[in-house]
C-alpha atoms as a printed R data frame, in Angstrom:
   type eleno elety resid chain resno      x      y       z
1  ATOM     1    CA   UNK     A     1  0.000  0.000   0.000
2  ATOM     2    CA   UNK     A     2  2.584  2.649   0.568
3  ATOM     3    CA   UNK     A     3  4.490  1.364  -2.606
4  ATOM     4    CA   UNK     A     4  1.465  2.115  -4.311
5  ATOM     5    CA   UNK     A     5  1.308  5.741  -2.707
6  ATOM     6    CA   UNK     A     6  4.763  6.223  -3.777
7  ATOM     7    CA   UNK     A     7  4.147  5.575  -7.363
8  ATOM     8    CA   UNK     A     8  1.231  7.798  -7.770
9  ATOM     9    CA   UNK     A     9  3.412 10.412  -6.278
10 ATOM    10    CA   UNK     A    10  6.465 10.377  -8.522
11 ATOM    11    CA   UNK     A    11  4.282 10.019 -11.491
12 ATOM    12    CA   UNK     A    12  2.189 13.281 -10.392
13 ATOM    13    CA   UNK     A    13  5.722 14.734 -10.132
14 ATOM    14    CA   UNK     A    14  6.580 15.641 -13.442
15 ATOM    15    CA   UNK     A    15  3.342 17.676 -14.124
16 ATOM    16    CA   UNK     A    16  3.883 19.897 -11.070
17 ATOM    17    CA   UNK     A    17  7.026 20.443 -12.394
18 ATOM    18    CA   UNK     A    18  6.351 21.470 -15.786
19 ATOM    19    CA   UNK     A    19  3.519 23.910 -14.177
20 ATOM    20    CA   UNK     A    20  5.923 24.959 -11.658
21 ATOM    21    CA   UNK     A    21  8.296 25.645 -15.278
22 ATOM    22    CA   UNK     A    22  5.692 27.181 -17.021
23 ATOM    23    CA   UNK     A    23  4.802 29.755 -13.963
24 ATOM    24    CA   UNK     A    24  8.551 30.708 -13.695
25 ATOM    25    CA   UNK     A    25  8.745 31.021 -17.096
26 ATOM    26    CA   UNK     A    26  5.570 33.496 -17.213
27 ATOM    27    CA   UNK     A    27  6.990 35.726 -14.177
28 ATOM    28    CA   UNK     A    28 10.367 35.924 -15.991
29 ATOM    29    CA   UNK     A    29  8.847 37.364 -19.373
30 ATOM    30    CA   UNK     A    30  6.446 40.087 -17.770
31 ATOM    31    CA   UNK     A    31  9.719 40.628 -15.640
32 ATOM    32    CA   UNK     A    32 11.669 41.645 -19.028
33 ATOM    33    CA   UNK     A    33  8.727 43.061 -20.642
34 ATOM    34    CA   UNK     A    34  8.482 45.819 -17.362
35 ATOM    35    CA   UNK     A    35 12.020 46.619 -17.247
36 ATOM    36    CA   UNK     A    36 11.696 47.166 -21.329
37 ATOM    37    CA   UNK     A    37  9.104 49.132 -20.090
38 ATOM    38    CA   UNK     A    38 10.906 51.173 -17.939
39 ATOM    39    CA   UNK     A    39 13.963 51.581 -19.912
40 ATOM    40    CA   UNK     A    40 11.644 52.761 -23.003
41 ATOM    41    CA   UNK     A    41 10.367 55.349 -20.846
42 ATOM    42    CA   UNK     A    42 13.060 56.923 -19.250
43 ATOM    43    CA   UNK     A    43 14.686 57.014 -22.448
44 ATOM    44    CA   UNK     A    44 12.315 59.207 -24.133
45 ATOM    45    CA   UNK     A    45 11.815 61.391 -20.818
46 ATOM    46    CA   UNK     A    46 15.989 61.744 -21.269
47 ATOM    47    CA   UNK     A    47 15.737 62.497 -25.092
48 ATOM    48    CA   UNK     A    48 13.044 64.766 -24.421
49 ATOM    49    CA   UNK     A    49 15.226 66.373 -21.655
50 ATOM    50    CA   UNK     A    50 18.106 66.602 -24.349
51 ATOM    51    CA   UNK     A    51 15.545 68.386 -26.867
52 ATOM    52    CA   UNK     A    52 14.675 70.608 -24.403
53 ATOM    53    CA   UNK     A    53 18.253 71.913 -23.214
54 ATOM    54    CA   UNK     A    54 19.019 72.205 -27.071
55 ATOM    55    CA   UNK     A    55 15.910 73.859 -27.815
């Protein structure tokens, strides 16, 4: 009986994984896409700065 709770165990493991996989993968991209964000934004506020000093 607790080989047989074992073995469902291990072969529920590999799902959990690849959900735990796919969940680290989906905080890691809308991680890069804010900090694109971010540098995208204070670029144009410095190139706008720039403009502004020139202008």
């Amino acid at each position: 009986m607790n080989i047989d709770m074992l073995h469902r165990a291990l072969t529920a493991l590999p799902p959990i994984k690849i959900r735990q996989r796919a969940f680290e993968g989906a905080f890691f991209s809308a991680t890069l896409i804010a900090m694109a964000g971010w540098v995208y934004l204070i670029t144009l506020l410095l190139a706008k700065l720039f403009l502004w000093l020139l202008g």
